[in-house]
Backbone as CSV, one residue per row, in Angstrom:
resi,resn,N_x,N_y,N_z,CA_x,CA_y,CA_z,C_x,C_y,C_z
1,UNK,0.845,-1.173,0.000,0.000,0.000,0.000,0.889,1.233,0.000
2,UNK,0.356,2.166,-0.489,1.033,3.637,-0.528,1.197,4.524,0.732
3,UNK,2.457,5.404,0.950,2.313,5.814,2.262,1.309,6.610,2.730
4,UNK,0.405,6.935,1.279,-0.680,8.026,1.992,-1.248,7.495,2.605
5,UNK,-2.072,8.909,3.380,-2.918,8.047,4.905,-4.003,7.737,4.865
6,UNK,-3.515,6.065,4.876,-5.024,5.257,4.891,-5.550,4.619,3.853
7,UNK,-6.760,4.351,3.470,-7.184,3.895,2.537,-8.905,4.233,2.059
8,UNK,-9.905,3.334,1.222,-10.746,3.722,1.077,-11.523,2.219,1.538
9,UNK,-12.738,2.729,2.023,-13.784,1.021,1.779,-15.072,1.808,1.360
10,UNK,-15.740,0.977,0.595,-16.856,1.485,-0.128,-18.096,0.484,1.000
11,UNK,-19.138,0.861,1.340,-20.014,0.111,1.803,-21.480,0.471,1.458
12,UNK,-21.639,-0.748,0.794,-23.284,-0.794,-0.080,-24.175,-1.707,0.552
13,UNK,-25.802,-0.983,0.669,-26.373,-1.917,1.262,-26.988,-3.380,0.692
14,UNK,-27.323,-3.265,-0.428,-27.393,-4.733,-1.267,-26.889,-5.320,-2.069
15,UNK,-26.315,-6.210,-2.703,-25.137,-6.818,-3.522,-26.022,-6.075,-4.953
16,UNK,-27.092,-6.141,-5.123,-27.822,-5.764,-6.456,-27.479,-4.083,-7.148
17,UNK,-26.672,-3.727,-5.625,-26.598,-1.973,-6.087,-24.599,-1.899,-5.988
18,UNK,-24.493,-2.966,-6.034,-23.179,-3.040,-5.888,-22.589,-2.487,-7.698
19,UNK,-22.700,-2.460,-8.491,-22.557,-2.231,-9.787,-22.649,-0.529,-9.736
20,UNK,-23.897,-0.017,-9.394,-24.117,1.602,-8.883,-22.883,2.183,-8.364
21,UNK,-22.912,1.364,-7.334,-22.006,2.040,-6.260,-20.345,2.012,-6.642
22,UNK,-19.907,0.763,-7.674,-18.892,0.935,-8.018,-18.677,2.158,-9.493
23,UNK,-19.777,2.185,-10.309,-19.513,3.365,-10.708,-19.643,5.024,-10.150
24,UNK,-20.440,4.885,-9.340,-20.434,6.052,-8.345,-18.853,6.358,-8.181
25,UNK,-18.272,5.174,-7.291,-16.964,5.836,-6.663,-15.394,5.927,-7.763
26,UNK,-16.152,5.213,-8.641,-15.236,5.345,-10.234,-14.842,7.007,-10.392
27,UNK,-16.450,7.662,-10.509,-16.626,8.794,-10.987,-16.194,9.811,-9.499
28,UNK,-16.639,9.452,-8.772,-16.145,10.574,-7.775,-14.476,10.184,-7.208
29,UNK,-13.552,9.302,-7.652,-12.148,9.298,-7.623,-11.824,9.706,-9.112
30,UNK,-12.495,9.620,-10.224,-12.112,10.452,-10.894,-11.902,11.884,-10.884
31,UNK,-13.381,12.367,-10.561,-13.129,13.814,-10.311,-11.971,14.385,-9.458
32,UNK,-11.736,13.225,-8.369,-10.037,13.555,-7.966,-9.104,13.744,-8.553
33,UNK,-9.404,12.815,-9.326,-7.758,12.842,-9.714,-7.559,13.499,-11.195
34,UNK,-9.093,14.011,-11.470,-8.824,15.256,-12.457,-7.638,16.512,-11.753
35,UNK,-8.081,16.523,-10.403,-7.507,17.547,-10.270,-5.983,17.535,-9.945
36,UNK,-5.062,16.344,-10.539,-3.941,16.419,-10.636,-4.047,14.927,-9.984
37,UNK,-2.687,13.692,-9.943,-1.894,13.018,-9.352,-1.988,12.647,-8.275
38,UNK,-1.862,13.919,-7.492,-1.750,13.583,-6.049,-3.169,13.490,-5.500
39,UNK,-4.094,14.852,-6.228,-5.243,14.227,-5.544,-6.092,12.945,-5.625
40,UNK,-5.908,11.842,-5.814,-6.577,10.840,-6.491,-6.999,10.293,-4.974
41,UNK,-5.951,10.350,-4.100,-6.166,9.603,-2.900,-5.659,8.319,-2.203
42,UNK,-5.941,7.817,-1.114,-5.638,6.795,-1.122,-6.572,5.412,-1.600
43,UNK,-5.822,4.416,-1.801,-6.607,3.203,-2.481,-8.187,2.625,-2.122
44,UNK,-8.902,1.934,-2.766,-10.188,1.556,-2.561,-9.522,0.176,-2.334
45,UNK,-9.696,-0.738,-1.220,-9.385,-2.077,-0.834,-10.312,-2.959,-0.502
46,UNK,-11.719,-2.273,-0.841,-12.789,-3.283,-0.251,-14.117,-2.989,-0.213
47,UNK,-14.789,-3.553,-0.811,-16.243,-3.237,-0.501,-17.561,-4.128,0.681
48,UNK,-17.863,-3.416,1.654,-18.325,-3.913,2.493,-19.968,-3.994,2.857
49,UNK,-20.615,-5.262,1.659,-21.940,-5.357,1.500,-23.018,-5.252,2.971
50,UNK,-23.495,-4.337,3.199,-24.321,-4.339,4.727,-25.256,-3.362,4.703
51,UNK,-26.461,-4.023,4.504,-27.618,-2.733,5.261,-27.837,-1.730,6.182
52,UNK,-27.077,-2.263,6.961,-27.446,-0.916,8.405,-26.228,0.038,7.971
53,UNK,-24.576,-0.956,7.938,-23.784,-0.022,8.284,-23.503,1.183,6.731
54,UNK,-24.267,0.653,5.412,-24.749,1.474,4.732,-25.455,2.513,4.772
55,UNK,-26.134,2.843,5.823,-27.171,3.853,6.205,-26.384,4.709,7.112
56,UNK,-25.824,4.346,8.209,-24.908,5.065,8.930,-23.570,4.627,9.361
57,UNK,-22.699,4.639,8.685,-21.150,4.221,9.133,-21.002,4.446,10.209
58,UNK,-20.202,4.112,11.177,-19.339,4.385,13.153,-18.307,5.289,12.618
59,UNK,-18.038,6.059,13.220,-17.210,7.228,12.899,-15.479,6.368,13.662
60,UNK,-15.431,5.281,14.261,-14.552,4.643,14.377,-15.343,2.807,14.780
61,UNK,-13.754,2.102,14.007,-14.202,0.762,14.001,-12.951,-0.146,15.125
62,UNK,-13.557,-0.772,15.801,-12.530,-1.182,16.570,-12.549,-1.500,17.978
63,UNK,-12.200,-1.851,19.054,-12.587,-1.505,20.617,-11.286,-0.221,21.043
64,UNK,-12.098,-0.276,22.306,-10.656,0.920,23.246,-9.549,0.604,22.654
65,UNK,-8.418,1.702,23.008,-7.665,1.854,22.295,-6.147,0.973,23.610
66,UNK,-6.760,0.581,24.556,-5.869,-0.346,25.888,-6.033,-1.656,25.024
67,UNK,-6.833,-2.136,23.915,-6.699,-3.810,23.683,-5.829,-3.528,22.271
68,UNK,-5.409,-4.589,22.190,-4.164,-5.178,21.314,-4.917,-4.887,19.532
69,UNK,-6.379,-5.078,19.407,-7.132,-5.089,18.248,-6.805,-3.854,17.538
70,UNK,-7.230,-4.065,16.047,-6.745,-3.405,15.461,-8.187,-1.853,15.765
71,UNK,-7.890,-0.724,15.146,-8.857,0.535,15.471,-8.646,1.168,14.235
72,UNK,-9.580,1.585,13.271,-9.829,2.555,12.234,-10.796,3.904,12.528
73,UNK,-10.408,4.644,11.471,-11.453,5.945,12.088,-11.737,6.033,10.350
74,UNK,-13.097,6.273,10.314,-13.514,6.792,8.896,-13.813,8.225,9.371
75,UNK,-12.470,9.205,8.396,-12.052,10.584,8.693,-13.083,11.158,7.426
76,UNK,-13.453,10.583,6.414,-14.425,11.185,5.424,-14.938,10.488,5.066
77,UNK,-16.688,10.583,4.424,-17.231,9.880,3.682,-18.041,10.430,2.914
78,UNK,-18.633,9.851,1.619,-19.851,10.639,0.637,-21.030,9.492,0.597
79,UNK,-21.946,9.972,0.552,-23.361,8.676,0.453,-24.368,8.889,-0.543
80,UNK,-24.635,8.182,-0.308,-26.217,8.022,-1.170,-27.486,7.258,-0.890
81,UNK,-27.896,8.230,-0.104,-28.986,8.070,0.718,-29.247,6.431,1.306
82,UNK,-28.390,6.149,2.102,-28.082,4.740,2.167,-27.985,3.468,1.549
83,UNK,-27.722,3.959,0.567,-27.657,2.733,-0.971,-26.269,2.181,-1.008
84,UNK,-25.053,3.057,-1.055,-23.674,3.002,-0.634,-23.026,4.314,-0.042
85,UNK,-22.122,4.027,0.648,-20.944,5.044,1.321,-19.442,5.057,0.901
86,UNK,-19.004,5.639,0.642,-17.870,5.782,0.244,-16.815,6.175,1.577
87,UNK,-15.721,5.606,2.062,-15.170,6.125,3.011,-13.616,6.184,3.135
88,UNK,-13.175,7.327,3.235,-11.653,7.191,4.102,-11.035,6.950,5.139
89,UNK,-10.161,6.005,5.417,-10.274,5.325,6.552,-8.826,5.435,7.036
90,UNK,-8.762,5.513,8.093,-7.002,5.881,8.562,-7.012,4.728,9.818
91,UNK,-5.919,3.889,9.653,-6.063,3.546,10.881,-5.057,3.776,12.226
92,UNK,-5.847,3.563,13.400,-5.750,4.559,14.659,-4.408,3.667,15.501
93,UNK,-4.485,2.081,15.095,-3.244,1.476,15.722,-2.398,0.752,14.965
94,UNK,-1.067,0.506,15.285,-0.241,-0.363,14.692,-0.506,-1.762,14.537
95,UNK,-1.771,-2.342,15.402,-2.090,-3.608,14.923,-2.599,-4.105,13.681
96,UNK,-3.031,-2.478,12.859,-3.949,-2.758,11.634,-3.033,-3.237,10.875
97,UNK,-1.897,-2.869,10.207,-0.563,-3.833,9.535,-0.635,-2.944,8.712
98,UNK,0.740,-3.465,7.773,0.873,-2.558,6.771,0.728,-3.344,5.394
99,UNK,0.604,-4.945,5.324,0.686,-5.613,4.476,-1.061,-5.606,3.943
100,UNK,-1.292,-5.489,3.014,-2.841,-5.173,2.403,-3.500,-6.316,2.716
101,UNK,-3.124,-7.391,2.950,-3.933,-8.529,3.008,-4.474,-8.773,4.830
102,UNK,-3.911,-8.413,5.041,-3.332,-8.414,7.017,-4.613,-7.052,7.154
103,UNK,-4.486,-6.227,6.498,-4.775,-4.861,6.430,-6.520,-5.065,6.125
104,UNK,-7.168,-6.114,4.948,-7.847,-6.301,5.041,-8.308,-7.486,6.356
105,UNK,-7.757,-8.125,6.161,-8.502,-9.400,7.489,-8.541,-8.350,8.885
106,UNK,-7.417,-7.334,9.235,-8.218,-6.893,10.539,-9.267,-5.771,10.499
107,UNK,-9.518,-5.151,8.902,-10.749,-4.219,8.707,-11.765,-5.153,9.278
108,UNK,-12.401,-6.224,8.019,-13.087,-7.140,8.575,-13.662,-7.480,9.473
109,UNK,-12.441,-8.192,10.208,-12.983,-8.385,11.958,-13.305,-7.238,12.644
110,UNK,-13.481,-5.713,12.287,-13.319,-4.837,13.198,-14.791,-4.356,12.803
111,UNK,-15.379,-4.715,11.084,-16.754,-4.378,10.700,-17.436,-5.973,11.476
112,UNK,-16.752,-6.864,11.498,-17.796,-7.646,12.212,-18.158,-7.524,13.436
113,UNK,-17.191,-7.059,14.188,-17.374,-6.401,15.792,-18.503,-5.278,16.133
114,UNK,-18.174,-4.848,15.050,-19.096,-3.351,14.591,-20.482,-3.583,14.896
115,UNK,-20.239,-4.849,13.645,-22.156,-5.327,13.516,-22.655,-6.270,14.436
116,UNK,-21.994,-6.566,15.284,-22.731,-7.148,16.207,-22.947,-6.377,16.720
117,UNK,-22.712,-5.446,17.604,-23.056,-4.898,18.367,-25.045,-3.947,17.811
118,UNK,-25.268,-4.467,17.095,-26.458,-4.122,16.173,-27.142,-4.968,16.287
119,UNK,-28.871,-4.767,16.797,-29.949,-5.642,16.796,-30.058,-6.489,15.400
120,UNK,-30.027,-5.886,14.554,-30.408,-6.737,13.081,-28.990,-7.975,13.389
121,UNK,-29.520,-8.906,12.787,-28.575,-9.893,12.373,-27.483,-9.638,11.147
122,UNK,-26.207,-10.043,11.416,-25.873,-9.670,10.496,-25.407,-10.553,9.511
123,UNK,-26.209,-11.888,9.002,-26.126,-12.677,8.252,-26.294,-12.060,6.997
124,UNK,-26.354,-11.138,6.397,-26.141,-10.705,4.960,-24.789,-10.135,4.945
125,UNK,-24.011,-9.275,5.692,-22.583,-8.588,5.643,-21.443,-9.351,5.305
126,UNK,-21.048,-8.809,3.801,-19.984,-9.718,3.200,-19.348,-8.695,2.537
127,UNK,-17.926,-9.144,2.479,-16.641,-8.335,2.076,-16.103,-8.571,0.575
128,UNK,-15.661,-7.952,-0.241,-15.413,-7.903,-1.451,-14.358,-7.435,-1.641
129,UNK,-12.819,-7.752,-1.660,-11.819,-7.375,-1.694,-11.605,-6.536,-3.072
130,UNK,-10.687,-5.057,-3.038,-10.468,-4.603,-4.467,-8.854,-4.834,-4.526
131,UNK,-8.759,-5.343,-5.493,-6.859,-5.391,-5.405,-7.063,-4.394,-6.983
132,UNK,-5.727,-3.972,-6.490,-4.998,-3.332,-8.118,-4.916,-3.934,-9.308
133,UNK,-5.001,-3.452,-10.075,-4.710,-4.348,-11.764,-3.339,-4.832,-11.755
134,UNK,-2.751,-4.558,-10.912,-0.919,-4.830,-11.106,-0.290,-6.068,-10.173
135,UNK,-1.556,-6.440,-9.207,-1.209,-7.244,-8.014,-1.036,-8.642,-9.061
136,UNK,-0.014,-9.379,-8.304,0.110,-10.788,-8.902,-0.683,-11.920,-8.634
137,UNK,-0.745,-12.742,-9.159,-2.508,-13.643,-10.228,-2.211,-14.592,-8.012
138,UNK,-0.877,-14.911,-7.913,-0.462,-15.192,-6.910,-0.953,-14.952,-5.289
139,UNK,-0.719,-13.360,-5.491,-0.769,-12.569,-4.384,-2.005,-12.100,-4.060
140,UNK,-3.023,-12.069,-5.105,-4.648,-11.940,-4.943,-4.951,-13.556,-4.946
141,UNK,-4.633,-14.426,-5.357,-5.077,-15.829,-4.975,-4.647,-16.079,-3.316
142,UNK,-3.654,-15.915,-3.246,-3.260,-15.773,-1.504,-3.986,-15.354,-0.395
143,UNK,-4.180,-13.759,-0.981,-5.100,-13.220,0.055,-6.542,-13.611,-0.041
144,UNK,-6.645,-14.351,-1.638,-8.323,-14.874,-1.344,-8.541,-15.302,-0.366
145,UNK,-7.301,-16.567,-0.419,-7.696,-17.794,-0.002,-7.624,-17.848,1.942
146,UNK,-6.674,-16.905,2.248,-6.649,-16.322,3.469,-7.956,-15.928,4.084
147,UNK,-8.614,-15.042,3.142,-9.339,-14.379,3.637,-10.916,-15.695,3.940
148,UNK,-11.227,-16.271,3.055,-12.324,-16.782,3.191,-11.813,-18.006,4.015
149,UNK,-10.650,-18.620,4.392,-10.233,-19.351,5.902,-10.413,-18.499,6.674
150,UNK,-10.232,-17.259,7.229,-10.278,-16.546,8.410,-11.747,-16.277,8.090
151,UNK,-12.871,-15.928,7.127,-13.936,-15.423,7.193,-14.762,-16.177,6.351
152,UNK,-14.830,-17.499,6.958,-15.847,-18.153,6.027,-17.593,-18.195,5.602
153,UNK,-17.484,-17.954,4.301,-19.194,-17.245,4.196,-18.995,-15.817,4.421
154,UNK,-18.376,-15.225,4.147,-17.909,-14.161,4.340,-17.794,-12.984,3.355
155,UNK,-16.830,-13.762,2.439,-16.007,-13.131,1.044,-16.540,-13.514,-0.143
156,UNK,-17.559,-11.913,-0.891,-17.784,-12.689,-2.001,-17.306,-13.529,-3.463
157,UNK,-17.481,-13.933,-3.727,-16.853,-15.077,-4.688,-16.323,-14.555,-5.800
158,UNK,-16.688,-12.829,-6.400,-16.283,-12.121,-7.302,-15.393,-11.604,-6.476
159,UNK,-13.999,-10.673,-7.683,-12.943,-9.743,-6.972,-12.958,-8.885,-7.933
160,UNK,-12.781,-7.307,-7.346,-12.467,-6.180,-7.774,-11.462,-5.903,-8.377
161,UNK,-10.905,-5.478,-9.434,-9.931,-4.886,-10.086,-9.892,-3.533,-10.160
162,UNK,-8.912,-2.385,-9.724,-9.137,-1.282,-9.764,-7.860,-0.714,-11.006
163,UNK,-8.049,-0.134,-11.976,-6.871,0.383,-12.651,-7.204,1.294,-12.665
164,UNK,-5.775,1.874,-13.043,-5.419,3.548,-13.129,-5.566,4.049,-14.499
165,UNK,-6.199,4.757,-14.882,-6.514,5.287,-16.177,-6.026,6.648,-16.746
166,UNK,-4.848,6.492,-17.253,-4.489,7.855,-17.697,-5.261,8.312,-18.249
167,UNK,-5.488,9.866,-18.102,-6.614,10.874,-18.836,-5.627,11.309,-19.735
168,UNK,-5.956,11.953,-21.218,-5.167,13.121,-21.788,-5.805,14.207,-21.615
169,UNK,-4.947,15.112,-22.096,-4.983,16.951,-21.769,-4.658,17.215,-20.287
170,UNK,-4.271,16.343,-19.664,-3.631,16.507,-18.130,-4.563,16.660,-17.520
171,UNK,-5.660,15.912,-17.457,-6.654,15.709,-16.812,-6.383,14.797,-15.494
172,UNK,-5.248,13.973,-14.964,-4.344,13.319,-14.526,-4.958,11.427,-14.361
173,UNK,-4.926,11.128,-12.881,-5.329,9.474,-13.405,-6.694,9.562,-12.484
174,UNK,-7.026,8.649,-13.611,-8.820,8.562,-12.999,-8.869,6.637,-12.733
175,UNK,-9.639,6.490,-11.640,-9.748,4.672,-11.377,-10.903,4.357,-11.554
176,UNK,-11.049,2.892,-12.290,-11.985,2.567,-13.049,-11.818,0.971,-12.280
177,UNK,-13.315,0.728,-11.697,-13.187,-0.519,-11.039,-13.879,-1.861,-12.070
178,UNK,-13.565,-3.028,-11.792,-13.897,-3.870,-12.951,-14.340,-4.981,-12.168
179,UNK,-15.514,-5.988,-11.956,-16.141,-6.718,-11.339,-15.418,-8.407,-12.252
180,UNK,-14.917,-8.697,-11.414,-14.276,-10.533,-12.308,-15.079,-11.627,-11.256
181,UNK,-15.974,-12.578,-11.812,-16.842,-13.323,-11.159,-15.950,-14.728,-11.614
């Protein structure tokens, strides 16, 4: 991952609006990164299918900051009227890791902590990893396979591809996400 701070998770409330929501955040990291390079941001690593926490995100994910678990803070977000959220996410301890795969498995556990703590059940909430167009066939098979051992029934069965799309006229790079089932 890049040293900027943090990353992105997208969270939609039904898998059916999941297509919406990935062009939604196509177009609004484009408009970033119209405005030059640097603004593009940090990476989109995940999309996190859930009804409730679609409607209102926790302004931090995680327990106290005395236990060993990992702690995120979503420092920005954009919505749509609870259909999906778009969010920036920084995280608050060194347990979150720096390796993307590590990085996702303790987001995860920290949205499943989340949702329990929520009357609704949270037998629909499932994770959708986005890796880069550049990651190796290897290193996204790895972290699949990681991920749905640590979170079984969990991870949906499609994966995200995010590439970088040079604009011309210096319009700079715009990301364009791609659904592989």
């Amino acid at each position: 991952m890049s040293s900027e701070r943090g990353f992105r998770l997208l969270i939609v409330g039904r898998h059916a609006d999941l297509g919406l929501a990935l062009s939604a955040a196509s177009a609004l990291l484009g408009d970033r990164g119209a405005k030059g390079p640097s603004a593009i941001g940090p990476p989109l690593i995940g999309v996190w299918l859930d009804p409730v926490l679609a409607q209102q995100p926790p302004a931090t994910l995680g327990r106290a900051p005395t236990t060993q678990e990992a702690r995120f803070e979503i420092y920005e977000s954009v919505s749509m009227e609870g259909i999906w959220t778009l969010c920036a996410v920084s995280p608050l301890s060194a347990s979150a890791g720096s390796d993307c795969c590590v990085l996702r498995e303790r987001l995860i556990a920290s949205l499943m902590r989340e949702r329990a703590t929520y009357a609704q059940p949270a037998a629909a909430a499932m994770f959708a990893p986005v890796f880069d167009e550049h990651a190796s066939l290897r290193e996204l098979n790895a972290c699949m396979r990681r991920l749905r051992c640590v979170f079984p029934g969990r991870i949906l069965d499609e994966i995200i591809l995010c590439d970088d799309v040079h604009a011309d006229a210096g319009e700079g790079r715009r990301r364009h996400f791609d659904r592989v089932d």
